[in-house]
C-alpha positions in Angstrom: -4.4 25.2 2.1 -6.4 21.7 1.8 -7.2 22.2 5.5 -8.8 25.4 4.6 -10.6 24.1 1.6 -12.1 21.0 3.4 -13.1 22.8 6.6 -15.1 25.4 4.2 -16.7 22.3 2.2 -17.1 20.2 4.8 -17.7 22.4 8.2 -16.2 21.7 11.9 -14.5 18.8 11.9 -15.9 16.6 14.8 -14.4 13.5 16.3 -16.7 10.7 14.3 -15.2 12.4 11.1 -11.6 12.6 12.6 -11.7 9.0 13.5 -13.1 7.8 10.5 -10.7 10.1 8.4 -7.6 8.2 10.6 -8.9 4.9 10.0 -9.2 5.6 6.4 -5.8 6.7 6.6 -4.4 3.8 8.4 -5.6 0.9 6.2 -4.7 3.0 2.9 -0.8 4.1 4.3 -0.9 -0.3 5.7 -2.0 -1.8 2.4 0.6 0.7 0.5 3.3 -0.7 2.9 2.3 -4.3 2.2 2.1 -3.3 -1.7 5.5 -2.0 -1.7 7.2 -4.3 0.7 6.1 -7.0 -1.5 7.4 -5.0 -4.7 10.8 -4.7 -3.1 11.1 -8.4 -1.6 13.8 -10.7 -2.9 11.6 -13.0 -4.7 10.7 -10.6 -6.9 14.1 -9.0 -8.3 14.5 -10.3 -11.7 17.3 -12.7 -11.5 15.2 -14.9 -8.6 12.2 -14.1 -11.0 14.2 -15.5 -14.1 15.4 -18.7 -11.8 11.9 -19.5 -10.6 10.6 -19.7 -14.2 13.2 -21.7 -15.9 12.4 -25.3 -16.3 14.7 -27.6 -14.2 17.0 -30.5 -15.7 14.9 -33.5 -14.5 15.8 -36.0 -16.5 13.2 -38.9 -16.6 
C-alpha cells in the first residue's frame, strides 16, 4: 500500500532516488542500533547507575 501511494506521489522511482532513499535508511536503522545498544549496555542498568552515583568512603 505505501509503495503504491509513493510511486503515485512521487513517480518512477529511478536509481539517484533509490540510493539516496537506502542511505537514508542505513544511517537512520545505524544510529537507532547505537541508541539502543547504548540503552541496553551494562552501565546503564540501574544498580551500576545507583553505584556510579554514590559518593565513595574516602576518608581524608
Amino acid at each position: 500500500m505505501l509503495w503504491v501511494l509513493c510511486r503515485l506521489h512521487y513517480g518512477p522511482i529511478t536509481v539517484p532516488r533509490s540510493l539516496r532513499w537506502a542511505s537514508c535508511g542505513v544511517i537512520s536503522m545505524s544510529v537507532s542500533a547505537a541508541i539502543l545498544e547504548r540503552l541496553f549496555s551494562l552501565e546503564c542498568e540501574p544498580h551500576n547507575i545507583a553505584a556510579h552515583d554514590k559518593p565513595e568512603l574516602n576518608p581524608e
